[in-house]
PAZAPA-4460 file (N, C-alpha, C; in steps of 0.05 Angstrom, whole numbers, plus 32768, in hexadecimal, padded with zeros to 4 digits):
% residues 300
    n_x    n_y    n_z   ca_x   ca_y   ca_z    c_x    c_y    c_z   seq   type   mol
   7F99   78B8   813E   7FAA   78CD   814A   7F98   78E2   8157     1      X     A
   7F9A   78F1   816E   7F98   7902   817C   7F98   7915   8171     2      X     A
   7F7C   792C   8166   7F76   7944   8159   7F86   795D   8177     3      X     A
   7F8F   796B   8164   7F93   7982   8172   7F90   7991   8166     4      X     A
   7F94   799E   8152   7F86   79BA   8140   7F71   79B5   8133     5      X     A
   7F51   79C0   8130   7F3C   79B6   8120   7F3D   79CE   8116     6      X     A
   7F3D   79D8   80FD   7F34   79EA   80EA   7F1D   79E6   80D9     7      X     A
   7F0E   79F4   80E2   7EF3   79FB   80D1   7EE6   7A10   80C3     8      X     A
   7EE1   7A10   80AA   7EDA   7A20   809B   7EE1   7A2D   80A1     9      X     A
   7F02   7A34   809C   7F15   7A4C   80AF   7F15   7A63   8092    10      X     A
   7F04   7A7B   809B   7F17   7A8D   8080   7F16   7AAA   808B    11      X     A
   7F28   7AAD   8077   7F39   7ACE   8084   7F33   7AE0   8078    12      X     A
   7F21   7AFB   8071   7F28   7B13   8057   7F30   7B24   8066    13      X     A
   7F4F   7B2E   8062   7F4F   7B4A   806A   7F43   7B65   8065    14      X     A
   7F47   7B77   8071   7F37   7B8D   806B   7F3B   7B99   8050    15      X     A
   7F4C   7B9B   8045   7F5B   7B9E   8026   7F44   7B8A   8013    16      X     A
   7F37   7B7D   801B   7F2A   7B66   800E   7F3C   7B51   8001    17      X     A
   7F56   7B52   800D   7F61   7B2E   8005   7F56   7B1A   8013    18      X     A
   7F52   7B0C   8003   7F48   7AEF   8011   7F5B   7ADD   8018    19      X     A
   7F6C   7AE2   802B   7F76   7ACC   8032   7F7F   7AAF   8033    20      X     A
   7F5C   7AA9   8047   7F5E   7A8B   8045   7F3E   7A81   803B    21      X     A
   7F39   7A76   802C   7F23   7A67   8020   7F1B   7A4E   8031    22      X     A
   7F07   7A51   8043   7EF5   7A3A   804D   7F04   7A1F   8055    23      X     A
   7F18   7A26   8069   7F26   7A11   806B   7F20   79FB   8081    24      X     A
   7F22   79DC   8078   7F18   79CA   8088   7F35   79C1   8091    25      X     A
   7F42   79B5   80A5   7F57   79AA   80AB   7F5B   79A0   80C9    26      X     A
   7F71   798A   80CB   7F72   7982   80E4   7F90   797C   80E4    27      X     A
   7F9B   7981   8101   7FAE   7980   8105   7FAF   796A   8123    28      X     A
   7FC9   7955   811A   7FC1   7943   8130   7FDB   794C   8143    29      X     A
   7FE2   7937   815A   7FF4   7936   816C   800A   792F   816C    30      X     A
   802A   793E   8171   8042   7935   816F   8044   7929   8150    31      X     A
   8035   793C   8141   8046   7931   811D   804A   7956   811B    32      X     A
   805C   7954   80FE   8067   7966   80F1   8058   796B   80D9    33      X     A
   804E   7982   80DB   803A   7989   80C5   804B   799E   80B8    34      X     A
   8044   799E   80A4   8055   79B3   8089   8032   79BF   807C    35      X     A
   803D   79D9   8080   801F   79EC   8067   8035   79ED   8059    36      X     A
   8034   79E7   803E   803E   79F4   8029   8037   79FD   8015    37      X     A
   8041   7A1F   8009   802D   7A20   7FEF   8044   7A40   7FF8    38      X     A
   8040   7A4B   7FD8   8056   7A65   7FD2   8040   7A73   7FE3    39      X     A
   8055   7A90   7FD9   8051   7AB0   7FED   803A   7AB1   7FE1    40      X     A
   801F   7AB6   7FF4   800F   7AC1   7FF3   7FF6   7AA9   7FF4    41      X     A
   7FFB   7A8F   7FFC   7FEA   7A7F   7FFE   7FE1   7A80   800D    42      X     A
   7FE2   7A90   8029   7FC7   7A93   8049   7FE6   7A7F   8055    43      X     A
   7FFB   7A76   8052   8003   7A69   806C   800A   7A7E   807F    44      X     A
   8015   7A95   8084   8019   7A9F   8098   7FF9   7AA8   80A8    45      X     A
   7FF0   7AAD   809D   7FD6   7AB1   80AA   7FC3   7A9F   80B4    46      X     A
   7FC5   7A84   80A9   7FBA   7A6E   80B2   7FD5   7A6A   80CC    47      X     A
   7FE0   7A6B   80D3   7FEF   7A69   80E7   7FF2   7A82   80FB    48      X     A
   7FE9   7AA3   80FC   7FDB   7AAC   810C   7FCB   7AB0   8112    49      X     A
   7FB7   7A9C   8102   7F97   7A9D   8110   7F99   7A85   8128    50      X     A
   7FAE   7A6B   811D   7FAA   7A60   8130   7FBA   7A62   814D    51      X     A
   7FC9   7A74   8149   7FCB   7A7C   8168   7FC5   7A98   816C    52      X     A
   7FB5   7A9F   8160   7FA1   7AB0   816A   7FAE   7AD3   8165    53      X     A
   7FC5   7AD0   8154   7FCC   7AF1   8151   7FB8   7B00   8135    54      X     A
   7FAA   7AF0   812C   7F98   7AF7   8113   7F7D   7AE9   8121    55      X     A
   7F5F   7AFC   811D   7F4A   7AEF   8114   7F3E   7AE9   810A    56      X     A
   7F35   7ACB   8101   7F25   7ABD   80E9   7F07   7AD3   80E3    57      X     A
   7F02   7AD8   80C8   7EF1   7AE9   80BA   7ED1   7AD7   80BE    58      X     A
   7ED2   7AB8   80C5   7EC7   7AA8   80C7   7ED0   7A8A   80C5    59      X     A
   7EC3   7A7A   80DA   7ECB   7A64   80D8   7EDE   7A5B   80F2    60      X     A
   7EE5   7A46   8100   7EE9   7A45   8125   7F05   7A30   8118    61      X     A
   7F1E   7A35   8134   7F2E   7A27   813B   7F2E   7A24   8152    62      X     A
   7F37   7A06   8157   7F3A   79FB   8173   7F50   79F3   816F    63      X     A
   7F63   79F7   8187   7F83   79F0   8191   7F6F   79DC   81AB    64      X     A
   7F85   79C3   81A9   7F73   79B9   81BC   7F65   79BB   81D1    65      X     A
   7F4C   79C2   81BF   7F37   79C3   81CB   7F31   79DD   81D2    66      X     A
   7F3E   79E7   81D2   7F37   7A01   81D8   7F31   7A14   81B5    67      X     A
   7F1A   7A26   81BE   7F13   7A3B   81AC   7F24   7A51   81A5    68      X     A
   7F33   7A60   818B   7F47   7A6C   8192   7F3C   7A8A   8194    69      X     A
   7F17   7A85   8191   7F12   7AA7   8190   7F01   7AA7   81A6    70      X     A
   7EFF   7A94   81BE   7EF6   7A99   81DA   7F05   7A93   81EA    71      X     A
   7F1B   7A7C   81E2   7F2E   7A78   81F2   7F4E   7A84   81EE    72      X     A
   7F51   7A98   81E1   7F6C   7A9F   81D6   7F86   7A9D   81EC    73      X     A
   7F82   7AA4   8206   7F94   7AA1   8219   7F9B   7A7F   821C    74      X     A
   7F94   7A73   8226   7F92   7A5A   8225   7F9B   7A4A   8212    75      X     A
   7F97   7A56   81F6   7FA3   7A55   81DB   7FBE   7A55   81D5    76      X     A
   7FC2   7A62   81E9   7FE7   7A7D   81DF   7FF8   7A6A   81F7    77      X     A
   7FEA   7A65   8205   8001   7A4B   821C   8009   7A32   8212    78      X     A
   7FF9   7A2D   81FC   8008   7A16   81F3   8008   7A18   81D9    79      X     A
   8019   7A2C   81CC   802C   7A36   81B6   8046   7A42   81B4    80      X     A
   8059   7A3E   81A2   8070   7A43   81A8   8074   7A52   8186    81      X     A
   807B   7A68   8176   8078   7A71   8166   8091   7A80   8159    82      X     A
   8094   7A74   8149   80BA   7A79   8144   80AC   7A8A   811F    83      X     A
   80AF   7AAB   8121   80A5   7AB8   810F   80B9   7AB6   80FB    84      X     A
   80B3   7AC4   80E3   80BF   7AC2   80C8   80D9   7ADA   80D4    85      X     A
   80D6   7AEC   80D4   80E2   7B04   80E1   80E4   7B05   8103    86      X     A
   8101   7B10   8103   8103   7B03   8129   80F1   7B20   813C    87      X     A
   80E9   7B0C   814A   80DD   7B1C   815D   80EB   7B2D   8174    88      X     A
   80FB   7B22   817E   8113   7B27   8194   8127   7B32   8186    89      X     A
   8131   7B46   8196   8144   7B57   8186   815F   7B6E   8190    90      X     A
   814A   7B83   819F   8158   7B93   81AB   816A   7B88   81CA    91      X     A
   8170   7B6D   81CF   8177   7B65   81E4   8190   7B4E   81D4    92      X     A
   81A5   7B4D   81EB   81B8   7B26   81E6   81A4   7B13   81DF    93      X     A
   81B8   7B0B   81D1   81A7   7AEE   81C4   81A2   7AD6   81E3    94      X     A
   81B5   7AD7   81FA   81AB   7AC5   820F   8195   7AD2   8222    95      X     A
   819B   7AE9   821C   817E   7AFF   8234   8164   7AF8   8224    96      X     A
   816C   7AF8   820A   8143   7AF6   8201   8143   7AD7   81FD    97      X     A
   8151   7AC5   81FB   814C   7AA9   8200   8142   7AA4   8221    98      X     A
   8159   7AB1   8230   8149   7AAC   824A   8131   7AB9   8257    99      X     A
   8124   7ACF   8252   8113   7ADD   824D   80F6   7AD2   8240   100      X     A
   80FB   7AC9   822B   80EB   7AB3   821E   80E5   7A98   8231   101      X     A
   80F6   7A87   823E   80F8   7A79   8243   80E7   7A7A   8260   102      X     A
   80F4   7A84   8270   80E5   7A8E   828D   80C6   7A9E   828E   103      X     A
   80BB   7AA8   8279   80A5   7AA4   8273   8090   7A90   8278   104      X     A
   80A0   7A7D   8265   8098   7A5D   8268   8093   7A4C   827D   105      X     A
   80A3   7A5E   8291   80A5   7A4B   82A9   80BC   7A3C   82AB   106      X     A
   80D6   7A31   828C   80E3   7A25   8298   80FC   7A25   82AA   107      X     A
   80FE   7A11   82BD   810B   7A14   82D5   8128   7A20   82CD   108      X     A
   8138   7A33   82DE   8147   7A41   82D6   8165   7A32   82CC   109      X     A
   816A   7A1D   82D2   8186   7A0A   82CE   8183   7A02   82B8   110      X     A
   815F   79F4   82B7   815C   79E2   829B   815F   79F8   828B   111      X     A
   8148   7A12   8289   814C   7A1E   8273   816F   7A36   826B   112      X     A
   8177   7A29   827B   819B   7A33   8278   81A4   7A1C   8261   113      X     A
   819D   7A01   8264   81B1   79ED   8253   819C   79EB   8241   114      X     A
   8181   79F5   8240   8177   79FB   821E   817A   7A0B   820F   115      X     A
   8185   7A21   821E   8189   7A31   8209   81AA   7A34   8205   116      X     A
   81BB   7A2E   8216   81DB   7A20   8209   81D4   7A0B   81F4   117      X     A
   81CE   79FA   81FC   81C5   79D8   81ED   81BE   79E8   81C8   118      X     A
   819F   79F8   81D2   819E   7A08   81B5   81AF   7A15   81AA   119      X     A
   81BB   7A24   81B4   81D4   7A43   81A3   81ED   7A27   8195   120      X     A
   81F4   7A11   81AB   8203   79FF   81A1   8200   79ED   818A   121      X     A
   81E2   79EA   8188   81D8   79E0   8175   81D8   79ED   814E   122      X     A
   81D0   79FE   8151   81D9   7A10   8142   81EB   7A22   8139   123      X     A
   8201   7A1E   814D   8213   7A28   813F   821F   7A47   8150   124      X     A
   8206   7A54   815E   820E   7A6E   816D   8212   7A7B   817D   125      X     A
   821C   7A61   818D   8227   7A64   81A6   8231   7A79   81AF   126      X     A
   8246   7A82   819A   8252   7A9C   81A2   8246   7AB0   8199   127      X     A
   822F   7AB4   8194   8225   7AD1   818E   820C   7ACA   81AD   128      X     A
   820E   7AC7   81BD   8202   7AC4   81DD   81FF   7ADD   81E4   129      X     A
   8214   7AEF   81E1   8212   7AFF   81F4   821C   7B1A   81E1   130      X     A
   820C   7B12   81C9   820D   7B2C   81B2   81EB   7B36   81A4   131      X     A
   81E9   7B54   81AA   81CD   7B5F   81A1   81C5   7B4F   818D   132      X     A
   81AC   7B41   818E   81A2   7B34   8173   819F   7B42   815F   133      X     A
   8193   7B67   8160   81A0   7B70   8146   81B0   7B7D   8133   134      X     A
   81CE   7B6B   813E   81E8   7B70   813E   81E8   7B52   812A   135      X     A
   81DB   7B44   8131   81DE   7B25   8121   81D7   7B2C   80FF   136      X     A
   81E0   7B0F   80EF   81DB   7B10   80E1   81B9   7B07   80D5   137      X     A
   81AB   7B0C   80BB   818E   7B09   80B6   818A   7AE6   80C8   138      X     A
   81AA   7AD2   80B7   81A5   7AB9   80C7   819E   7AB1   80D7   139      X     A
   81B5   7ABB   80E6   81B6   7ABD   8109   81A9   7ACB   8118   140      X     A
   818B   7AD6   810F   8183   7AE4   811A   8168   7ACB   811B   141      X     A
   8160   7ABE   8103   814F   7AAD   80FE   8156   7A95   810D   142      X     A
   816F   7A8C   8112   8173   7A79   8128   8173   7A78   8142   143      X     A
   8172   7A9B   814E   816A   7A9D   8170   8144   7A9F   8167   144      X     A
   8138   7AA1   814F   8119   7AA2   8151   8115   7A80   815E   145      X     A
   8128   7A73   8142   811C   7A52   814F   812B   7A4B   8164   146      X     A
   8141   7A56   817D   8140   7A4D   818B   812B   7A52   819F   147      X     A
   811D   7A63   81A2   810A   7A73   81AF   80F5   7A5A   81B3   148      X     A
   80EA   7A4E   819C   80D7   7A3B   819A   80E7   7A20   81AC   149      X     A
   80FA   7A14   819E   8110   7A01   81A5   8113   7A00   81CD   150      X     A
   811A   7A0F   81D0   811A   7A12   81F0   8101   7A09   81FC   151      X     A
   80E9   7A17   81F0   80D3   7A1C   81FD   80C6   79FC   81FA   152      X     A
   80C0   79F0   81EB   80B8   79D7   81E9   8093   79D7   81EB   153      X     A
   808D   79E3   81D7   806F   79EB   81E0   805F   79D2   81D5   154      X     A
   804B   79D6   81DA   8038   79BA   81D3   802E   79BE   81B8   155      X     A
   8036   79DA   81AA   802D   79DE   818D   8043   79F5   8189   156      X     A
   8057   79E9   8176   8074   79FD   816B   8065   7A06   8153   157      X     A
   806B   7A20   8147   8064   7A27   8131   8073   7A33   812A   158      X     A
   8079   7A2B   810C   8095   7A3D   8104   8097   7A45   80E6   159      X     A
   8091   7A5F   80DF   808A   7A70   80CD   80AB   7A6C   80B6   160      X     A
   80A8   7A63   80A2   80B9   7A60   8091   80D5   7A5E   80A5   161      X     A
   80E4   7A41   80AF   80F8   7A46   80BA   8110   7A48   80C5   162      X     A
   8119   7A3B   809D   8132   7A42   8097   812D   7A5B   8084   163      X     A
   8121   7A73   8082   8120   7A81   806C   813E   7A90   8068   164      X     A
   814E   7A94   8075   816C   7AA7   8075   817C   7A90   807C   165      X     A
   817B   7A7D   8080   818F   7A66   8088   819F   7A5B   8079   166      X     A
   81B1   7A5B   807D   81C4   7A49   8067   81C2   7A22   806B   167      X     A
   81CB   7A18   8052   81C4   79FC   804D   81CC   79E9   8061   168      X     A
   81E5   79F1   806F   81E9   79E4   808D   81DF   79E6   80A4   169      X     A
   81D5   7A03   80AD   81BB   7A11   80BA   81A4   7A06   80B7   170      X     A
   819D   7A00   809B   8182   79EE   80A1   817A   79D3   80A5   171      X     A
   8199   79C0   80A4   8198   79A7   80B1   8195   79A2   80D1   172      X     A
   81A2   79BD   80D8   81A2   79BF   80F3   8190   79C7   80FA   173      X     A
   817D   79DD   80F7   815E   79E6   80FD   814F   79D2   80F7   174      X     A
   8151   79C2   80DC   813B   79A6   80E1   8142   7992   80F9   175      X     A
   8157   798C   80FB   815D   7976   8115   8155   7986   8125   176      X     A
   8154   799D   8132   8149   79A7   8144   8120   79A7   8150   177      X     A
   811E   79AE   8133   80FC   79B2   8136   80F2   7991   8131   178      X     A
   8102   797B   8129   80FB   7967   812F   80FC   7954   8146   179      X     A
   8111   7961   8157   810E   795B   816A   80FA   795F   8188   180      X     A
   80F0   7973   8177   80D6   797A   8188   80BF   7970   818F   181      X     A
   80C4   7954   817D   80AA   7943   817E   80B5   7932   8195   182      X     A
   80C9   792D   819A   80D1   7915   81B5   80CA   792A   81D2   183      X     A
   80C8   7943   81CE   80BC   794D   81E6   809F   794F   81E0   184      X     A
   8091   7941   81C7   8075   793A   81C9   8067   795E   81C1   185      X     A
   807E   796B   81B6   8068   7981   81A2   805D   797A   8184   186      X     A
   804C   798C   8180   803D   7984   8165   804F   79A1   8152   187      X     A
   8053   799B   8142   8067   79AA   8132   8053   79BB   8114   188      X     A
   8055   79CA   8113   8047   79DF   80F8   8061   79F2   80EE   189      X     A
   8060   79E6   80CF   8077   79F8   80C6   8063   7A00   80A7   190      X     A
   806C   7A14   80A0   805E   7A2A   808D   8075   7A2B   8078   191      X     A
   8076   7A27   8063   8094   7A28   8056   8086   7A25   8032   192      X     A
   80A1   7A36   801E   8096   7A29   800C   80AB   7A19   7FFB   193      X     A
   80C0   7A0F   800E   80CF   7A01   800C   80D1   79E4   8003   194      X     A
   80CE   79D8   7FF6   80CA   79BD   7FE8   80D7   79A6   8000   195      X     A
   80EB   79AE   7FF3   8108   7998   8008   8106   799C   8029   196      X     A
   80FC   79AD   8030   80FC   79BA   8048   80DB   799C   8059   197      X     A
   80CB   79AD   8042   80AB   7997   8047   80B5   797D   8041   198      X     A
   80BE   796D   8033   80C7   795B   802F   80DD   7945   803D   199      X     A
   80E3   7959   804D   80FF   7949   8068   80F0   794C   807A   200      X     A
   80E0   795F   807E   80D4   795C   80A3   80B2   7952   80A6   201      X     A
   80A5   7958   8090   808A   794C   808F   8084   793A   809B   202      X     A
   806D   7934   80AE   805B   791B   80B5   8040   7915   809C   203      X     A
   8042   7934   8099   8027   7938   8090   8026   795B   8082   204      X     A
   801F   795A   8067   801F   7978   8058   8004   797A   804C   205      X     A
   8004   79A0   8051   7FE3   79A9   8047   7FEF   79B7   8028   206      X     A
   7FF2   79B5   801D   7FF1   79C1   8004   7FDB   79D9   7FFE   207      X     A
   7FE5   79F9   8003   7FCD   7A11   8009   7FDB   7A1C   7FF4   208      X     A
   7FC2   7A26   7FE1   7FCE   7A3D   7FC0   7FB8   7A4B   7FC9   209      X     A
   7FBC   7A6B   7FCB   7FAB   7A83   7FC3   7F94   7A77   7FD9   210      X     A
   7F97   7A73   7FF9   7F83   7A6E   800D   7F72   7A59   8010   211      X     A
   7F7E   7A43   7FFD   7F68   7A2D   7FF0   7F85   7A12   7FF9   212      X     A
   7F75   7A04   8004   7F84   79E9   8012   7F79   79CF   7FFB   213      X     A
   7F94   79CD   7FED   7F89   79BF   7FD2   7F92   799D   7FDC   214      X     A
   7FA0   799B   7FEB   7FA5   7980   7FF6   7FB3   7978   8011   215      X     A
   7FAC   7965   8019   7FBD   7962   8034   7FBF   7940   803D   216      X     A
   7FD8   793A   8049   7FDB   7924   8048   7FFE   7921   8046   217      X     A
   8005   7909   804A   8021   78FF   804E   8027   7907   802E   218      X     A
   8049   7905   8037   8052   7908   8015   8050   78F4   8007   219      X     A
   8047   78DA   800D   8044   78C5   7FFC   802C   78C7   7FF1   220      X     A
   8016   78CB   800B   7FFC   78CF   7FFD   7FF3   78DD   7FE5   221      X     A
   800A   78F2   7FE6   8004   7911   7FD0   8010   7904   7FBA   222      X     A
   802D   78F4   7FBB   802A   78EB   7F9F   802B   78DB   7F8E   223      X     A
   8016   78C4   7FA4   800B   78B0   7F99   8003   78B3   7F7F   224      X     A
   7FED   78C8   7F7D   7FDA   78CA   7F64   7FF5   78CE   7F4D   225      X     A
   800F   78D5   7F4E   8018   78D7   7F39   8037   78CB   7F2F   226      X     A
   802C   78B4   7F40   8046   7899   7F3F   8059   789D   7F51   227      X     A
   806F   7897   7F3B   808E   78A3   7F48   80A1   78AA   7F3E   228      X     A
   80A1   78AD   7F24   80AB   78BA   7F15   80A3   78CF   7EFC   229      X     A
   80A9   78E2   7EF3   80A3   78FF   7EE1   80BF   78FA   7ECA   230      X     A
   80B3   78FE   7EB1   80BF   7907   7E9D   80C0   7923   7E9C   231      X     A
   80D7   792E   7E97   80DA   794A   7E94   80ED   7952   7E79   232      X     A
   80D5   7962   7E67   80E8   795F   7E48   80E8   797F   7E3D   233      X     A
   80FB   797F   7E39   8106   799B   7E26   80FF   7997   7E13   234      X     A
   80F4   79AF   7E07   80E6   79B7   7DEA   80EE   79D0   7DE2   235      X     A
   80EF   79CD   7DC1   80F6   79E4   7DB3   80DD   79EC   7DA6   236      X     A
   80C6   79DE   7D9D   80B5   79DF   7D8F   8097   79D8   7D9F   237      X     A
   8083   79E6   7DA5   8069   79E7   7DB9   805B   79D2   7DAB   238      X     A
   805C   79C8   7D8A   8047   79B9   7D8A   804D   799A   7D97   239      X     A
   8069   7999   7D9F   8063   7982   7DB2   8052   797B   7DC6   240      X     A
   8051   798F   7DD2   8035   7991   7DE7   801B   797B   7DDD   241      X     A
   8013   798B   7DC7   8000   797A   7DBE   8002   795A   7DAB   242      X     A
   8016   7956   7DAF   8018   793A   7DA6   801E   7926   7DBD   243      X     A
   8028   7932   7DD4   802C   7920   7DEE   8016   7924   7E02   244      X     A
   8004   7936   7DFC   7FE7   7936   7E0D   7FE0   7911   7E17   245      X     A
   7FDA   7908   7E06   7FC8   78ED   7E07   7FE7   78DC   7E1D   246      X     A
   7FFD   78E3   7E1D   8001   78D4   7E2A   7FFD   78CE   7E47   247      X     A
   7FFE   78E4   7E55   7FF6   78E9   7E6B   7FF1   7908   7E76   248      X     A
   7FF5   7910   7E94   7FF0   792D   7E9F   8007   793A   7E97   249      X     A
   8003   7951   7E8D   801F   7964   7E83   801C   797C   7E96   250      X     A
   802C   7989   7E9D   8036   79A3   7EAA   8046   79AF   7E95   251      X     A
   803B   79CA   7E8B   8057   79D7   7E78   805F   79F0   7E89   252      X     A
   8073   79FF   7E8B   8088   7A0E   7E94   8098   7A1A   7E81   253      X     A
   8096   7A24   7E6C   80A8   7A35   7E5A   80B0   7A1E   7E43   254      X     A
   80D1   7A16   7E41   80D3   79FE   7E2F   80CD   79E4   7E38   255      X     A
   80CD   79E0   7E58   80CC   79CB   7E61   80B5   79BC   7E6A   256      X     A
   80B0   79AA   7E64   8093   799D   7E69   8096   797D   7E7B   257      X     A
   8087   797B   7E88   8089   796C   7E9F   8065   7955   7E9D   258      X     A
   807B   7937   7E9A   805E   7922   7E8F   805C   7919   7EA2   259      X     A
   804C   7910   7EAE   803C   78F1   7EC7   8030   78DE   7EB6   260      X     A
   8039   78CC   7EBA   802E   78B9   7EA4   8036   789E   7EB3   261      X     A
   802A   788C   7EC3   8026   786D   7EC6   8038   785B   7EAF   262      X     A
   803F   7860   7E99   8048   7858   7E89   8065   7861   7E76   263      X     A
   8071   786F   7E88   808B   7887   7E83   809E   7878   7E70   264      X     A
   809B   7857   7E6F   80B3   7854   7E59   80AF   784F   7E3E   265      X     A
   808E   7845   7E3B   808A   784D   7E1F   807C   786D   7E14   266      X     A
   807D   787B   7E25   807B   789A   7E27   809B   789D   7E15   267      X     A
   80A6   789A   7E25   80CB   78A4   7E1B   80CD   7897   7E04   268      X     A
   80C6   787F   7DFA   80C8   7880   7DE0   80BA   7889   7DD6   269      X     A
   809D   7891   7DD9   808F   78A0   7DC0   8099   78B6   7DBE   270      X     A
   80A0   78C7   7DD9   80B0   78E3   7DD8   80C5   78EB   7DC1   271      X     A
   80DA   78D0   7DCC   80F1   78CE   7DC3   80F3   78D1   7D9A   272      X     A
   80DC   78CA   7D93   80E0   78C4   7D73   80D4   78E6   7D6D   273      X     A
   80CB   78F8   7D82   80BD   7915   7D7F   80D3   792C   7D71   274      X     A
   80D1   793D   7D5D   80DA   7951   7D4F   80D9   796A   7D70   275      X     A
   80E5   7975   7D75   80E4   798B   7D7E   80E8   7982   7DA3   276      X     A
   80F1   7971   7DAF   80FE   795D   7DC6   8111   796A   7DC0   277      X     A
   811E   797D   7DDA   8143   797B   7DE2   814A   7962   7DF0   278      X     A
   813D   7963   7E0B   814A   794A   7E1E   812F   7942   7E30   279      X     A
   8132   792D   7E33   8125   791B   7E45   8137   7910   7E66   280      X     A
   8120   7918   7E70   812D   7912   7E87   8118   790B   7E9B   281      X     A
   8122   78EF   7EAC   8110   78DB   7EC0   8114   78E7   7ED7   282      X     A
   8105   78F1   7EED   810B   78F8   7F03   80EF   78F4   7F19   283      X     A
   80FB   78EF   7F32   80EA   78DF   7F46   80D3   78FD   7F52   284      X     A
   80C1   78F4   7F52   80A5   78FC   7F53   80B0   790D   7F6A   285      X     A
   80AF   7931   7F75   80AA   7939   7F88   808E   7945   7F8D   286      X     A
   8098   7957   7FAD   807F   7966   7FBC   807B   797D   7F9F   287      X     A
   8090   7985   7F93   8085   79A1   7F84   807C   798D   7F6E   288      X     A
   807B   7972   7F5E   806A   7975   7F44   8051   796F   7F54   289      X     A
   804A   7972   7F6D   802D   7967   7F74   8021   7986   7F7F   290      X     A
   8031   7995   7F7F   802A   79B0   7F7F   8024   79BA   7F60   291      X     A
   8033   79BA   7F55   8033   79BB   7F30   8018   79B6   7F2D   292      X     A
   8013   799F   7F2B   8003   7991   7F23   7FE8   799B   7F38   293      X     A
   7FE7   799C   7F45   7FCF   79A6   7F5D   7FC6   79C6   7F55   294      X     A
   7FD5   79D2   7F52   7FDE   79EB   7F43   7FD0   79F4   7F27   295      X     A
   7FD9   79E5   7F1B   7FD8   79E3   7EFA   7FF2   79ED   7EF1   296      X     A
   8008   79F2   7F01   8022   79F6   7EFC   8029   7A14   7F09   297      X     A
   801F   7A17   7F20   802A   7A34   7F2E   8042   7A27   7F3B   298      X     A
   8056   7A2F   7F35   8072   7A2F   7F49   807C   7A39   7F66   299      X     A
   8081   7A26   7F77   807E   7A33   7F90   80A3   7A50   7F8E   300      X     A
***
């Protein structure tokens, strides 16, 4: 596949002395859907304005193809399209700053008329066209951000957590949307710490805790190492812990403790004959126990 983002020994300290991002190596290829995922405060929003250039790396170089983003930053910013956590566009109609946005771009004035109908229709807000965006609701304010990107069709979409105010039907429709971005041949970056979210649109996920890129790779690849199925057992009594060690990797969480084990059905019987067991329960391996587990059990 065709590299388009090279990240190298990318790291960030702000002036406050947070560290950001920790020495990051990474590559981002062509027309796939990449997911950073990792909770508030892992460097994803910031690893996503360094690479289009609204933040500068503390040390360490990114290339957008091919280009340098701290000698070439102009050059950089033409082929990005950046749909923020919080809307940018505001004091104007929702079709004036879509078209506004749009003609920027260059696109031709008819086409970019039936992208941005095609979008408002898509989502649902058609009829708020020709109402102040901040008159909208937090939602609907986050759905003229991703139409903004959606219209534009850039060669690198980036999109900062982006169902965060969306409701559950809202975000079937924002994913068919940002997936369709790859048939116009963009490369897609979404920042989220959304499980289900990384999990329906992924080509490919970086797993980032506290500025540190602890894995990356398809969702199969991530949870290969830990089968495909998880025991998850309720406890009244902690010294269970230590009598189900030897069976396999444990995650504990308050009463609930969570096994990986190659061998889960004579696990459940040894469990099963255990003093201080509420319930047992089989469930199919996700992105968050490979976070758990990558973790040592931080919850996104």
């Amino acid at each position: 596949m065709k590299e388009v983002i090279n990240i190298q020994n990318l790291t960030k300290v702000y002036k406050n002395g947070v560290v950001a991002l920790k020495g990051l190596n990474l590559k981002i290829y062509g027309n796939e859907i990449f997911v950073i995922l990792g909770p508030n405060g892992a460097g994803k929003t910031t690893l996503l304005y360094i690479i289009s250039t609204i933040l500068k790396p503390t040390e360490g170089s990114v290339y957008v193809m091919g280009y340098d983003i701290a000698k070439e930053p102009g050059k950089v910013r033409e082929l990005i399209g950046f749909a923020f956590t919080e809307v940018t566009l505001f004091n104007t109609t929702v079709y004036k700053a879509l078209w506004a946005h749009g003609r920027i771009y260059g696109i031709p004035k008819n086409e970019l008329r039936q992208r941005i109908l095609d979008c408002l229709n898509e989502l649902d807000i058609i009829n708020k066209a020709d109402t102040i965006i901040w008159e909208l609701s937090s939602g609907q304010r986050k759905r003229v951000e991703i139409c903004k990107v959606i219209i534009q069709r850039p060669k690198i979409a980036i999109f900062d957590e982006p169902t965060i105010t969306i409701d559950i039907d809202g975000k079937h429709k924002v994913w068919s949307l940002i997936k369709s971005l790859k048939k116009y041949g963009s490369t897609v970056i979404i920042a989220t710490n959304d499980i289900y979210e990384a999990e329906y649109l992924a080509d490919r996920v970086a797993i980032l805790n506290k500025g540190e890129l602890l894995a990356v790779g398809s969702i199969d690849e991530l949870k290969k190492p830990l089968g495909r199925e998880v025991l998850e057992l309720e406890i009244s009594d902690a010294s269970v812990i230590s009598k189900i060690n030897h069976l396999g990797r444990i995650i504990v969480s308050g009463n609930y403790v969570r096994l990986y084990s190659d061998k889960l059905q004579d696990a459940v019987k040894e469990i099963s004959s255990l003093n201080g067991v509420i319930s047992i329960r089989r469930l199919n391996v996700t992105l968050d126990d490979v976070f758990l587990m990558l973790t040592g059990g931080v919850k996104l």
